[in-house]
MMTF fields as JSON, N, C-alpha, C and O atoms, coordinates in Angstrom:
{
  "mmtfVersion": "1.0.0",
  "mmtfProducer": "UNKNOWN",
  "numBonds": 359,
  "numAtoms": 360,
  "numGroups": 90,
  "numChains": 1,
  "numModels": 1,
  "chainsPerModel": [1],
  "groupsPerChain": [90],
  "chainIdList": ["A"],
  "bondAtomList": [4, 2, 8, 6, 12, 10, 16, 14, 20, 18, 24, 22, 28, 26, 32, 30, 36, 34, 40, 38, 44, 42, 48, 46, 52, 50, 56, 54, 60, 58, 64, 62, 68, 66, 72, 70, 76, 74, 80, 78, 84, 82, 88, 86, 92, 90, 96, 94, 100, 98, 104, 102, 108, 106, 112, 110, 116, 114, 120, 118, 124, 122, 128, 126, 132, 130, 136, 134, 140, 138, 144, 142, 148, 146, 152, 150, 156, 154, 160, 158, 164, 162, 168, 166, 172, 170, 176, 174, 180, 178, 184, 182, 188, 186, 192, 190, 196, 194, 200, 198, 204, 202, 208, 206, 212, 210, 216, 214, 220, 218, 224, 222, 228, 226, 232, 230, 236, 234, 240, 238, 244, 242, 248, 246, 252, 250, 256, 254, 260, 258, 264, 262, 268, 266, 272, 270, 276, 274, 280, 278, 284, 282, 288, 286, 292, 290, 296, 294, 300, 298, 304, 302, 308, 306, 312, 310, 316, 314, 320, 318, 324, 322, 328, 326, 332, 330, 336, 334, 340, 338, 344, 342, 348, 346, 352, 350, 356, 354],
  "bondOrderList": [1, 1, 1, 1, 1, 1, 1, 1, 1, 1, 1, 1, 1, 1, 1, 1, 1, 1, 1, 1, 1, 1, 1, 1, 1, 1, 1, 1, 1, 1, 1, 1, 1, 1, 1, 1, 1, 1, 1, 1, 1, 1, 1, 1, 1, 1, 1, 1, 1, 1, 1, 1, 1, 1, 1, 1, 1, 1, 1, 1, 1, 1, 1, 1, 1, 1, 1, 1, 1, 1, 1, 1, 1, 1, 1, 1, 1, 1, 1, 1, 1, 1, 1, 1, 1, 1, 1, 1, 1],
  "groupList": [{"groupName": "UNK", "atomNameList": ["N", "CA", "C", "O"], "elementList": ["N", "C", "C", "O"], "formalChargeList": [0, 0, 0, 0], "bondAtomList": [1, 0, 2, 1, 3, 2], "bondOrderList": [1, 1, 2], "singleLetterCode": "X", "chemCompType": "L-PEPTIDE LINKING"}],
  "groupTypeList": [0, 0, 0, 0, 0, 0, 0, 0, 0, 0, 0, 0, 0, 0, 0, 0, 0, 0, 0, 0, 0, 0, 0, 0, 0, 0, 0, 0, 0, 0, 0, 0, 0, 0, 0, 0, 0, 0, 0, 0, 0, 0, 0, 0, 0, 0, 0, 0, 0, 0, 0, 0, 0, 0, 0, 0, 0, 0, 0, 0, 0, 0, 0, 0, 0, 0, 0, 0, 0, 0, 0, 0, 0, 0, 0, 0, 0, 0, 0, 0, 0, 0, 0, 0, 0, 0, 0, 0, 0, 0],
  "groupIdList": [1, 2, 3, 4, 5, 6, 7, 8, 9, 10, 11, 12, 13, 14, 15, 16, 17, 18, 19, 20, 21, 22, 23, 24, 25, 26, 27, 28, 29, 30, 31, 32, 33, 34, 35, 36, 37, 38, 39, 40, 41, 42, 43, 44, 45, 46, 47, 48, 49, 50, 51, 52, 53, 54, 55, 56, 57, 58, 59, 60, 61, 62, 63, 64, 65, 66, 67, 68, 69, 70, 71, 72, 73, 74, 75, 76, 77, 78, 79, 80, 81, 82, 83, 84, 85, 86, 87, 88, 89, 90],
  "secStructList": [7, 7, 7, 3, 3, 3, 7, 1, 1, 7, 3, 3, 3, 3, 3, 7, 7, 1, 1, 3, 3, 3, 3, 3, 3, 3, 1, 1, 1, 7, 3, 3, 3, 3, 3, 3, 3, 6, 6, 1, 7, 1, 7, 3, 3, 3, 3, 1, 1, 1, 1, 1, 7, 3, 3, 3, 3, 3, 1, 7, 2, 2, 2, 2, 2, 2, 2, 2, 2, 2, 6, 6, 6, 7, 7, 6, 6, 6, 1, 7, 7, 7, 4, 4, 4, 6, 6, 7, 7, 7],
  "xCoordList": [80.75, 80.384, 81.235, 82.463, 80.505, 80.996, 81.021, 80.195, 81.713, 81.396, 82.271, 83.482, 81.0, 81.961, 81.689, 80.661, 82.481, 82.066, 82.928, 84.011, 82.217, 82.594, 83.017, 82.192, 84.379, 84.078, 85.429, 86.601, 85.212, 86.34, 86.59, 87.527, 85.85, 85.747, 86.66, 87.065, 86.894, 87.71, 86.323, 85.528, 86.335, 85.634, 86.651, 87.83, 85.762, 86.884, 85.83, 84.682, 86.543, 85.46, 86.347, 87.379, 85.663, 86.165, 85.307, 84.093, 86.418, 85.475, 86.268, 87.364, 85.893, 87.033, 87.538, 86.46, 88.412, 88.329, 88.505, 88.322, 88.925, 89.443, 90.542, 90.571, 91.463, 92.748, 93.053, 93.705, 92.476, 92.897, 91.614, 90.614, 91.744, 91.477, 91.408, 92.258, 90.598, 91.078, 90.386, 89.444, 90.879, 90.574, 91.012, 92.217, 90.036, 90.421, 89.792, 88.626, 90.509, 90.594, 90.557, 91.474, 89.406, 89.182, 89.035, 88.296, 89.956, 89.474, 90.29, 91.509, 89.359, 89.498, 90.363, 91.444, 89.589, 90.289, 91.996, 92.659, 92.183, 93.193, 92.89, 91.883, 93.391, 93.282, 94.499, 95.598, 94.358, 95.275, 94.248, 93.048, 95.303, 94.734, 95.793, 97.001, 94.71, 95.945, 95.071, 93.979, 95.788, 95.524, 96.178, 97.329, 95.398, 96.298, 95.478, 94.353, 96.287, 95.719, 94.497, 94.314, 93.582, 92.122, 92.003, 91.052, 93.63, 93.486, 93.679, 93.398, 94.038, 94.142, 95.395, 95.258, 96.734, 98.001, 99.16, 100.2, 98.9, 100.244, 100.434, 99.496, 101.473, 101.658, 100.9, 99.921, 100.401, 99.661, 100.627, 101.655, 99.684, 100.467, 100.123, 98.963, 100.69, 100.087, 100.212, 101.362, 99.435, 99.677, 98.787, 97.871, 98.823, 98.043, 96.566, 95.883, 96.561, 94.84, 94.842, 95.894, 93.843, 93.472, 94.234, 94.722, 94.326, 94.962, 96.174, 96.592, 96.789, 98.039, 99.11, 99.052, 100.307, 101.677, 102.005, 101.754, 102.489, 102.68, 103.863, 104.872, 103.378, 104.704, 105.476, 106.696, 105.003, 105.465, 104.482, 103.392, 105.254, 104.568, 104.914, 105.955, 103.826, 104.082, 103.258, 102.493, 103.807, 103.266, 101.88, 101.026, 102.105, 101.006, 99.788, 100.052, 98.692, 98.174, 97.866, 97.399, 98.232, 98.585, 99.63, 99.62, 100.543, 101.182, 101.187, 101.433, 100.812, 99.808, 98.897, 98.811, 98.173, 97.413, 98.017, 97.466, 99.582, 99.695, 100.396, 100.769, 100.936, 100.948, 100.221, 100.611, 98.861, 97.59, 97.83, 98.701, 97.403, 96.589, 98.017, 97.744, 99.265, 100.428, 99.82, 99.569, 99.501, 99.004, 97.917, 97.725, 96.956, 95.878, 96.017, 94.995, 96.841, 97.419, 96.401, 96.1, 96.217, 95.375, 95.915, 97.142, 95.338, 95.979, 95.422, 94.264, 96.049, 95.462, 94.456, 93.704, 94.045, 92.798, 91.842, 90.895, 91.825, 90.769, 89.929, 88.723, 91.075, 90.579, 89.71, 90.205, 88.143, 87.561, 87.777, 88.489, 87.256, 88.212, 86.426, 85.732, 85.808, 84.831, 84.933, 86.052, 83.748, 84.431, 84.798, 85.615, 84.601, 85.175, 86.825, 87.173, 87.593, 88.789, 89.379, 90.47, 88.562, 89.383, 90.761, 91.65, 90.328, 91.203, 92.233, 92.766, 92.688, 93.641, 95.019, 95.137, 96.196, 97.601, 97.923, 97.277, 98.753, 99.572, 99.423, 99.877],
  "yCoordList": [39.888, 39.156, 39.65, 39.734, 39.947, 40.309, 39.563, 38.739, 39.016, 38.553, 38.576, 38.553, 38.679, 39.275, 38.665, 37.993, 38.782, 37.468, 38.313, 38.878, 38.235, 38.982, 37.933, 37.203, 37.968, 37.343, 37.62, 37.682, 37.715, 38.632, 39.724, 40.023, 40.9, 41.972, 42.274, 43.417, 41.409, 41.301, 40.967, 40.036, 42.198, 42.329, 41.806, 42.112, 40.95, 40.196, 40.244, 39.802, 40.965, 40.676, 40.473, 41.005, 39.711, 39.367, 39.503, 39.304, 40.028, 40.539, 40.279, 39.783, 40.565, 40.173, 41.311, 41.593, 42.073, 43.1, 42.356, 41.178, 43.517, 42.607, 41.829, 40.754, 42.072, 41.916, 40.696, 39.656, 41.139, 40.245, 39.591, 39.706, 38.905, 38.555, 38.806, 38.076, 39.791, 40.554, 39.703, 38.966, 39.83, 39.439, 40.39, 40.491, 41.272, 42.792, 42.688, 42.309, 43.005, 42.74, 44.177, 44.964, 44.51, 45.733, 45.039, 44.135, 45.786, 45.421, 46.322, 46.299, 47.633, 48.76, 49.975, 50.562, 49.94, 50.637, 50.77, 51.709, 49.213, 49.051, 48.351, 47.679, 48.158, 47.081, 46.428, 46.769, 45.611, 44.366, 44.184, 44.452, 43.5, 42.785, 41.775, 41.92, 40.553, 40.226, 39.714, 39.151, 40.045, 39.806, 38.763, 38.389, 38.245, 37.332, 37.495, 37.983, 36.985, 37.495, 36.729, 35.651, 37.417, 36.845, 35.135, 34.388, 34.697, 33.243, 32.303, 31.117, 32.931, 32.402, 31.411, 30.575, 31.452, 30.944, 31.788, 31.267, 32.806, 33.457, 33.643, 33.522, 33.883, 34.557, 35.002, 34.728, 35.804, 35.88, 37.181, 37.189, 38.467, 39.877, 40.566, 40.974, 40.739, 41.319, 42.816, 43.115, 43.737, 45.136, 45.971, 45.293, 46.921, 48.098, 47.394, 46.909, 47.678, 48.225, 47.493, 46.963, 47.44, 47.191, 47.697, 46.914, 49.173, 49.795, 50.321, 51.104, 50.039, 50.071, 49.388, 48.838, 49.67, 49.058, 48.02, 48.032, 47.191, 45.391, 45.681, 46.385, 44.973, 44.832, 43.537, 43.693, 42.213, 41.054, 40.514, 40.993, 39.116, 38.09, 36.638, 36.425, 35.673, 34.38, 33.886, 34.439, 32.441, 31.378, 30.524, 30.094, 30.517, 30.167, 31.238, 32.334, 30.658, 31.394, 31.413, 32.414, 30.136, 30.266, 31.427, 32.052, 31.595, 32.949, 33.918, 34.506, 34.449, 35.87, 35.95, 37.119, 35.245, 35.403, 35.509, 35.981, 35.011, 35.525, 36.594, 36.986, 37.538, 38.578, 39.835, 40.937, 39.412, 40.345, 40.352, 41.17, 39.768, 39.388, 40.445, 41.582, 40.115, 41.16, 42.412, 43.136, 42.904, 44.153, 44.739, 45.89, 43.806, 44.526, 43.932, 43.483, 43.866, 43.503, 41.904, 41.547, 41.508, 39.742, 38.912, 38.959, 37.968, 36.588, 35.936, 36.197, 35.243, 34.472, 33.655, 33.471, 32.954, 32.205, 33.253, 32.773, 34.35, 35.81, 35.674, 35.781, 35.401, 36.347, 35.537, 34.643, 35.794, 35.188, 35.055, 35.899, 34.203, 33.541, 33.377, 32.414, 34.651, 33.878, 32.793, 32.491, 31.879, 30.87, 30.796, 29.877, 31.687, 32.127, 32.733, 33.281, 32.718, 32.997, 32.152, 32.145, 30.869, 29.577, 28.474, 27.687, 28.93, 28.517, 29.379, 29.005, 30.574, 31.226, 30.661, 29.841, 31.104, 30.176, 29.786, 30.008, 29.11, 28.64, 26.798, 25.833],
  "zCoordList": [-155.137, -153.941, -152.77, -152.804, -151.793, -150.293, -149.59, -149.983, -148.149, -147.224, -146.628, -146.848, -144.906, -143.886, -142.662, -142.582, -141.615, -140.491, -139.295, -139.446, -138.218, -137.073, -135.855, -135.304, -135.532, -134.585, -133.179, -133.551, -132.159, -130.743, -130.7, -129.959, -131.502, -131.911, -133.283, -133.493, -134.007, -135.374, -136.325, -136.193, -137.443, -138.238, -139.803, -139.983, -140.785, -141.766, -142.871, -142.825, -144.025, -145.031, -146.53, -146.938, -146.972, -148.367, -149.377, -149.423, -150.549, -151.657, -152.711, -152.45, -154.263, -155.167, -156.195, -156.718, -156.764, -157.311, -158.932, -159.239, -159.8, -161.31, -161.022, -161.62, -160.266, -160.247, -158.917, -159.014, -157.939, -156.5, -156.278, -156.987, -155.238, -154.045, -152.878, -152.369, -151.546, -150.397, -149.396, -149.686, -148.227, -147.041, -146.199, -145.969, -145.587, -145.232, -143.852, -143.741, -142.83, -141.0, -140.524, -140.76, -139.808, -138.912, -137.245, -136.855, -136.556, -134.93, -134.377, -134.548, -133.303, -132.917, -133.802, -133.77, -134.297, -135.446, -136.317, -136.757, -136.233, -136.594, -137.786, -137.567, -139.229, -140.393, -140.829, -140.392, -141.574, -142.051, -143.077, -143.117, -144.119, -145.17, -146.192, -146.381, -146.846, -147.106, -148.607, -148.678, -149.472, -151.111, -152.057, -151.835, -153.204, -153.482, -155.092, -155.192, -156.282, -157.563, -157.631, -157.065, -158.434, -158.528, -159.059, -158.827, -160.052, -160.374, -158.758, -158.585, -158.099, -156.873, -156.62, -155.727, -157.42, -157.608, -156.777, -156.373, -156.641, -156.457, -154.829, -154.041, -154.533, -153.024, -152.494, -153.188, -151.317, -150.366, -149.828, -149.151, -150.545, -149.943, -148.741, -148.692, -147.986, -146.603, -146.299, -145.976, -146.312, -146.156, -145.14, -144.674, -144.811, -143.738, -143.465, -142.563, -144.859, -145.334, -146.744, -147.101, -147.48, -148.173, -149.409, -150.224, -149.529, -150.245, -150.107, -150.96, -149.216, -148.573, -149.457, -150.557, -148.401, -149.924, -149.164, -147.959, -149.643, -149.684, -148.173, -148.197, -147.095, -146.506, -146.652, -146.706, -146.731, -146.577, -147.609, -147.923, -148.202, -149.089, -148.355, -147.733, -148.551, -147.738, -148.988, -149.779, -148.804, -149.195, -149.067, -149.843, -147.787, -147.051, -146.123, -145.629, -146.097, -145.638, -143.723, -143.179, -142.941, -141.83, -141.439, -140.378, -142.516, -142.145, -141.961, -140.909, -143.321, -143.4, -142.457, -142.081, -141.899, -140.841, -139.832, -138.838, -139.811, -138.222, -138.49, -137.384, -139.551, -139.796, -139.776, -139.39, -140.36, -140.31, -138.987, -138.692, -138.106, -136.292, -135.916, -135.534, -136.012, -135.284, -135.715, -134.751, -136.838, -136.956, -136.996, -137.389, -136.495, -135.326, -134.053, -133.533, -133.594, -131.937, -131.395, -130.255, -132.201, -132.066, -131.969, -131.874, -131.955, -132.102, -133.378, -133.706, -133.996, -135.268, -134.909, -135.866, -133.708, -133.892, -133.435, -132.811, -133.55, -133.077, -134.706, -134.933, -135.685, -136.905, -137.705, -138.393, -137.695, -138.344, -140.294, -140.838, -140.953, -141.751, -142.49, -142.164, -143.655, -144.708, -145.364, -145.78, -145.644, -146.554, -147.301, -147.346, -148.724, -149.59, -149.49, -150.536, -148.688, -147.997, -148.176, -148.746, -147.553, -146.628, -147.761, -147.435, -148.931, -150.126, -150.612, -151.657, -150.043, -150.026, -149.72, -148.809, -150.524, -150.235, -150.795, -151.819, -150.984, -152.428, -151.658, -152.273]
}
């Protein structure tokens, strides 16, 4: 399952692999993403890209989001948020 939601020119899509959980942020060609294990318990990893290496871990997911948004130059209420997302966080 995919899903993706556009919204202030921030593109956000979530999908699920074996392993995680992604919520993956494109806006002007910049990405963020932030992963969390597929049981949906653990920390909230924040990195480049998708496939990128972990820079920061949070708890919460108001955070990571304002982490992602610093690294595509946004603001956190820019970054649209699938519903399948919205339960992300510890």
């Amino acid at each position: 399952m995919t899903e993706t939601a556009t919204e202030n020119d921030v593109t956000a899509r979530y999908y699920e692999t074996e392993t995680e959980r992604v919520l993956e942020f494109e806006r002007d060609g910049r990405t963020a993403a932030v992963a969390q294990n597929v049981e949906g318990y653990a920390m909230l990893k924040v990195r480049p890209a998708a496939d990128g290496d972990e820079l920061e871990r949070y708890y919460g997911f108001d955070m990571a989001l304002d982490h992602a948004a610093e690294l595509l130059g946004a603001s956190p209420n820019e970054l649209p948020v699938p519903e399948p997302a919205d339960d992300m966080g510890m």
